[in-house]
N, C-alpha and C positions, 0 to 999 in steps of 0.2 A: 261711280263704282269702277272698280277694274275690269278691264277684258277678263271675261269666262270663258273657260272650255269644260262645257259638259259631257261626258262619258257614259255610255249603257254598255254592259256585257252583254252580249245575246245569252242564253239561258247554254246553248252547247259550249260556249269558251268558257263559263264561268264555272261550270263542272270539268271542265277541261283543266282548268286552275289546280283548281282544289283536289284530280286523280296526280297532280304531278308534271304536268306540261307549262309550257313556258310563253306568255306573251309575244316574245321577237327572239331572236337570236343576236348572241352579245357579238358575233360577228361582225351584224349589219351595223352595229351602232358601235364600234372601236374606230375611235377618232383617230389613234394614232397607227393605225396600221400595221404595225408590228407587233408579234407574239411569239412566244416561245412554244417551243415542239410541243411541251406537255402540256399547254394552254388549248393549242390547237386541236390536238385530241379530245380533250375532255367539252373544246368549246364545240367542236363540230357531232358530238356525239346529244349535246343538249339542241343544236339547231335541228335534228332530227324528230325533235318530242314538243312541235310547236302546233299549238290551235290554229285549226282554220283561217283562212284570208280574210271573208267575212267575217269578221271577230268584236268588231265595238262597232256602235254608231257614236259619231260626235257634233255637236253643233256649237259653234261660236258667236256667242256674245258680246259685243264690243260696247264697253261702259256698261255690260249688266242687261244689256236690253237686247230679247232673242226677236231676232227680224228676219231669218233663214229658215231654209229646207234644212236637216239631219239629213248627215252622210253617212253610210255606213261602208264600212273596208278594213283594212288594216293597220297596225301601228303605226309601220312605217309609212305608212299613207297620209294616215294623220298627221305625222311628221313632217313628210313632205306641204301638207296642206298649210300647215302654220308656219312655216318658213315660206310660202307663198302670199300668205294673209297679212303675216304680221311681222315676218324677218326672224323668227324667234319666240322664245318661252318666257323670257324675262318682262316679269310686271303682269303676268298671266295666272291667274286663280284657276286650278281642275278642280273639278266637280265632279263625283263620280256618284253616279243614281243607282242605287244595289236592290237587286229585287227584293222585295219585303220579306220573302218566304223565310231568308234569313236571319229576319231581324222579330224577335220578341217587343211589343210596344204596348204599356200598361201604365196604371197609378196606383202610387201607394201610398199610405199618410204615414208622417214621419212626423212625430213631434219636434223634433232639433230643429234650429234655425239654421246651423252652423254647415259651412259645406263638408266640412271633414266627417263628421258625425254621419250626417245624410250617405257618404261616400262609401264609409264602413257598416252600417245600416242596410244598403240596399242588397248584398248578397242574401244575407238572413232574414231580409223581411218577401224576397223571390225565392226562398229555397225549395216552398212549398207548393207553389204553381208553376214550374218549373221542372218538367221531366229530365232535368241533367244535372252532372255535376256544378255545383257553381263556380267552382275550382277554374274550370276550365272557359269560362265567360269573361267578357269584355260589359260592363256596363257605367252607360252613360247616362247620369241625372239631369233631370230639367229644370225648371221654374219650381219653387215650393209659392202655393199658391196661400190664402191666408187661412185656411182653414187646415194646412198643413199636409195637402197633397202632392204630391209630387212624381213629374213625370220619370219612366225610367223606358229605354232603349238597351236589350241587350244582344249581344251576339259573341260568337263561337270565338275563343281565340284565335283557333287554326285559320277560322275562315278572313280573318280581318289582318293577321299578321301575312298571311298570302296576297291575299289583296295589295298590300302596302308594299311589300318585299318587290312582287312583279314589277308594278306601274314604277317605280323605285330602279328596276333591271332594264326596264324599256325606256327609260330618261322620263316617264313622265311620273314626277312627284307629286302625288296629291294633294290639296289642299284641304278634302272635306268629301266624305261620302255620307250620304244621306239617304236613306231605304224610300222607296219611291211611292209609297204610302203617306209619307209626311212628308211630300211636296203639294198633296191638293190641300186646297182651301179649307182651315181650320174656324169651323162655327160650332158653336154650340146649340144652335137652334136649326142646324139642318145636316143631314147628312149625306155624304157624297160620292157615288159609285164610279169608276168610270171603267169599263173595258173594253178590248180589243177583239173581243172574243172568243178570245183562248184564258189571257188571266181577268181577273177582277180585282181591282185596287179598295177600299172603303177606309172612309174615316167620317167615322160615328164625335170626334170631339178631339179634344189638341193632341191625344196622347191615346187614345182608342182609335187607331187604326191598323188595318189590315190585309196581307196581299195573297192568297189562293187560285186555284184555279175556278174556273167558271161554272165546271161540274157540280162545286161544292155549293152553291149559289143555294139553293134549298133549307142547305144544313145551315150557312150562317142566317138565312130568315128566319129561320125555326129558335134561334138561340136572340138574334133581335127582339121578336113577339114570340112570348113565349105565352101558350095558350094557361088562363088564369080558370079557366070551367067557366060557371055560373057568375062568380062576383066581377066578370068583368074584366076588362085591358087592363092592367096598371101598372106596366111595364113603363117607362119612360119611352115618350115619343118624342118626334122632332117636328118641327113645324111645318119643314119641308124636307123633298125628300127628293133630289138629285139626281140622277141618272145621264152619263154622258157615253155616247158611243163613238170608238172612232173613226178613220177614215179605210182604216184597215179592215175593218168587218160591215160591210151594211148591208142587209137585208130585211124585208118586211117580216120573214120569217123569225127569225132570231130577237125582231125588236117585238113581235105578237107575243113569244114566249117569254122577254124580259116582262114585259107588260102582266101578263098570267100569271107569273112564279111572285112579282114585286105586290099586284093588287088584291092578291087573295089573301096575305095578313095586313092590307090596309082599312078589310073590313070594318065600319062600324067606330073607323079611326080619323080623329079632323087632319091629316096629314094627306097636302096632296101630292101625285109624282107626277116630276114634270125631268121629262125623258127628249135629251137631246142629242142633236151631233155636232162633231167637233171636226173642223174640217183643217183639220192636223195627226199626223200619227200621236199616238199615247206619248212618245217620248218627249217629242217636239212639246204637247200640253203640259208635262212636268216642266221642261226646263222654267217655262211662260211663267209657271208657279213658284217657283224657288224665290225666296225674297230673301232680305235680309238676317231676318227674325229665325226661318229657316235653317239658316247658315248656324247661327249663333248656338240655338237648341237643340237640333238632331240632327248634330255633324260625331259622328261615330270615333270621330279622331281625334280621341282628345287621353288625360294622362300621358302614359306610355308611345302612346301614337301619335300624339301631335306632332304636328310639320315644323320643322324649323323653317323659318323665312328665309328667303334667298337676299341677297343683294344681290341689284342692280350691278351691271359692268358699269366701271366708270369711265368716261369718255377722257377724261385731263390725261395728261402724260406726264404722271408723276416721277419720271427718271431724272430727267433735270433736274427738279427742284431737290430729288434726291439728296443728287450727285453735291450741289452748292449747299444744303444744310450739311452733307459728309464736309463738306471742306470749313462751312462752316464753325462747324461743331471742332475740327482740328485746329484749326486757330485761336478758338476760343481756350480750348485746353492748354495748347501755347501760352497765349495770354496769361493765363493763369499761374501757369507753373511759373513763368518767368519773375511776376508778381510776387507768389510764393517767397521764389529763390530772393526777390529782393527786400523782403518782410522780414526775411529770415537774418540775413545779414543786419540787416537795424536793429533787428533785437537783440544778436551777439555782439552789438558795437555800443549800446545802450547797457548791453550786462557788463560791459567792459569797462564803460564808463562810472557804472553806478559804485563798482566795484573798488575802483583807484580813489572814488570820491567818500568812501565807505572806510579806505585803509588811510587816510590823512586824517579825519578826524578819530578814527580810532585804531592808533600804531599799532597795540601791543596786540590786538586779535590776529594770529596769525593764517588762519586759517578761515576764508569767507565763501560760505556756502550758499545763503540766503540773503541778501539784502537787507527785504522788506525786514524780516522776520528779526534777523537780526538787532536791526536800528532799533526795530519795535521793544525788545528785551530791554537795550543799553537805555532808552527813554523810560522804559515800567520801573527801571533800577535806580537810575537819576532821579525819578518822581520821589517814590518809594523811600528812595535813602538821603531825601531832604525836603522833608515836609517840615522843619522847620524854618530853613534858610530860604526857600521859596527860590528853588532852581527854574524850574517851566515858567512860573508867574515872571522873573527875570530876561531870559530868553523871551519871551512875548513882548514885552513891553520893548526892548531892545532891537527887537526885529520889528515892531511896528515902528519904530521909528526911523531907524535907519530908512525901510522902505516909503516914509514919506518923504526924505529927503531924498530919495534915489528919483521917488515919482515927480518931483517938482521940477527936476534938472533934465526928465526925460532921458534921463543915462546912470549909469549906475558909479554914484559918488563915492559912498562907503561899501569899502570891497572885503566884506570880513575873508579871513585868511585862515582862523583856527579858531574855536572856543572850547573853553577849559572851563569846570566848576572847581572851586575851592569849598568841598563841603565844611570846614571848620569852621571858615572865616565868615562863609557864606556869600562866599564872592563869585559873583561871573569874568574872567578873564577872556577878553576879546582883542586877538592880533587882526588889524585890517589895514589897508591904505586908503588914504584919500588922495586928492589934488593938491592939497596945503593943506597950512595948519587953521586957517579960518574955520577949515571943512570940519576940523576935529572940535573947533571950539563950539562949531554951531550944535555938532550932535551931542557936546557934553550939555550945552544950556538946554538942549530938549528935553533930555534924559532928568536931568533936574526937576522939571516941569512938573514931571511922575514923583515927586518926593524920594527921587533916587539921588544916594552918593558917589559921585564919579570923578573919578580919578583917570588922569592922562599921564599913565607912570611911566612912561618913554616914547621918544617923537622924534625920527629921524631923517632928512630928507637921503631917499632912495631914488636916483636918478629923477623923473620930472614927475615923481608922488611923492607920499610923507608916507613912511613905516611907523605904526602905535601900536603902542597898546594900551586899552583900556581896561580900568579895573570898575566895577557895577556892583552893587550893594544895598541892599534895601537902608531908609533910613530910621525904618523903626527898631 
């Protein structure tokens, strides 16, 4: 577990809260030192309206496990105390133990499984055991057990938005307040008193618990065992029956009349009391109690109130690595653009190109917008406007051949120059050069091959190649 720091209000600071007064003074804890006029007025006028020195008791925890005395002092005490302990807040769970008197703790059966349901549910199904507006309540659901109980904890808004707002003012952000009632030991087969002898804590079962004063000790037996006449106990009892006193209150006298007040409704009842001491204050015995399960189900701070988690400071010194991915990241963008700009050029030298190779084969377009699109028309056209003469099947035969000759020499032999369809004749007209005239006779006997008519209608030598042209013609 993590370091804990558990928290008690003494009963005068925490009505002290709730008339209007202030934990610490935002003076004592301004890091920065510096304020303005109208800061300083209004903050020296709140440091004037602060509870007592004596104001919390707290005890720390390290990994969860209480092995101290509770101190009691003030905030800034406290503060001072855990920057002696521990260096610091950080990776530190508060705990704050609220007297029960505040806190409403009951069950209720809710048929829904669903949390939302259960959520919106439990205002209306408290509205009627509940002397207040519900309006104005904070409640928190527990465990739905299988039979469809379910625990409920509620409490005042003002009282719980106060709470939070202070410890919040004084740098200490809570993690989890918990009513100090449902920190003893949850049995169902016993139940568990503990006082100081002034209040009395009880918890009758996980979610039937309660905190009073000591006075009242009569009235809650009376409502415990409630007299049945003639037919008899049959109230639900407990197997055993708990009593702890603690080091704050011992007297023979006081434990004669615990004794008195607890065994005269144990008449006649197999539950026996077994009345101890605790040789710790009440507070110290809560924190010992608080467990995990604790934390989980009667932590009052939850919805609206839940704590957002801190992070940890981080130790690295992330400014370097900064500073090298800023420079990073600038070079990289560099790179890029430079990139860009050289993509960009290839494509306008490649439109350039495609463009000159687009107006050779076809002069009279004077105007060339699209390429692709283009070519793609004059081919649908060429197709289209000689399906009889078999232009495309022409040109394929033609160009596969050429291209074997071209691949066998490893260089390109036949260099066509222009082609032309003659749709009448049904002729392909091809201006190319070769190396000589062999070159021309090899690609006419190829052409042949294909049951094509070929014709070698002019052959000139052009410095150290041969200028032709070929005329190509199906021979069916």
């Amino acid at each position: 577990m993590k370091d804990t720091l558990y928290l008690q209000l003494k009963d005068e600071a925490l009505q002290s809260l709730l008339e209007g007064q202030h934990l610490t003074s935002i003076l004592n804890n301004d890091d920065a030192g510096v304020i303005s006029d109208d800061q300083e007025t209004s903050e020296t006028g709140d440091s004037d309206e602060i509870v007592s020195e004596a104001q919390v008791q707290w005890l720390l925890a390290p990994d969860g496990v209480v092995n101290d005395d509770a101190t009691t002092g003030s905030i800034d005490e406290a503060f001072d105390f855990l920057l002696d302990a521990r260096g610091g807040l950080f990776g530190l769970d508060v705990v704050l133990i609220l007297q029960g008197s505040h806190v409403f703790s009951t069950t209720v059966n809710i048929p829904s499984k669903q949390t939302r349901h259960i959520a919106q549910a439990l205002p209306f199904m408290l509205e009627d055991n509940i002397g207040e507006d519900v309006e104005d309540l904070h409640f928190t659901p527990g465990e739905r057990d299988s039979e469809g109980n379910v625990g409920v904890l509620s409490i005042r808004k003002s009282v719980i938005e106060t709470i939070v707002s202070e410890f919040d003012r004084a740098g200490l952000s809570l993690t989890a307040i918990i009513p100090d009632m449902l920190c003893l030991p949850a049995n169902d087969s016993e139940w568990v008193f503990v006082t100081d002898g002034h209040q009395l804590i009880t918890r009758t079962s996980k979610y039937q618990a309660l905190s009073i004063e000591l006075d009242a000790l009569p009235i809650l037996l009376n409502a415990l065992f409630p007299d049945t006449g003639e037919e008899g106990h049959k109230a639900p009892v407990p197997g055993a029956f708990k009593v702890f006193v603690t080091q704050e209150f011992k007297s023979d006298n006081f434990e004669n009349w615990l004794k008195t007040q607890i065994t005269s409704h144990l008449v006649d009842i197999e539950t026996a009391l077994d009345l101890q001491h605790i040789e710790s204050t009440e507070f110290v015995y809560l924190c010992d109690n608080v467990d995990g399960d604790s934390l989980k189900q009667c932590n009052l701070l939850i919805g609206p109130y839940k704590p957002i988690p801190k992070r940890a400071p981080s130790l690295f010194n992330w400014k370097p690595t900064a500073v090298l991915l800023s420079i990073f990241m600038c070079l990289f963008v560099g790179f890029q653009y430079v990139q860009a700009s050289k993509l960009e050029q290839q494509a306008l030298q490649a439109d350039t190109e495609a463009k000159a190779l687009y107006r050779k084969y076809f002069p009279r377009d004077k105007r060339v917008f699209d390429v692709r699109k283009q070519m793609k028309s004059h081919l649908m056209n060429a197709k289209s406007g000689s399906e009889g003469t078999g232009f495309l099947p022409l040109l394929a035969q033609v160009g596969e051949k050429m291209n074997e000759m071209n691949r066998a020499k490893k260089s390109q032999v036949i260099n066509p120059l222009r082609i032309s369809f003659d749709q009448v004749q049904g002729q392909l007209k091809i201006d190319c050069t070769a190396p000589g005239f062999d070159d021309l006779d090899k690609l006419k006997k190829a052409l042949e091959t294909l049951q094509l008519d070929v014709e070698i209608a002019r052959a000139s030598q052009d410095g150290d190649k041969v200028k032709a042209r070929v005329n190509v013609r199906s021979a069916s």
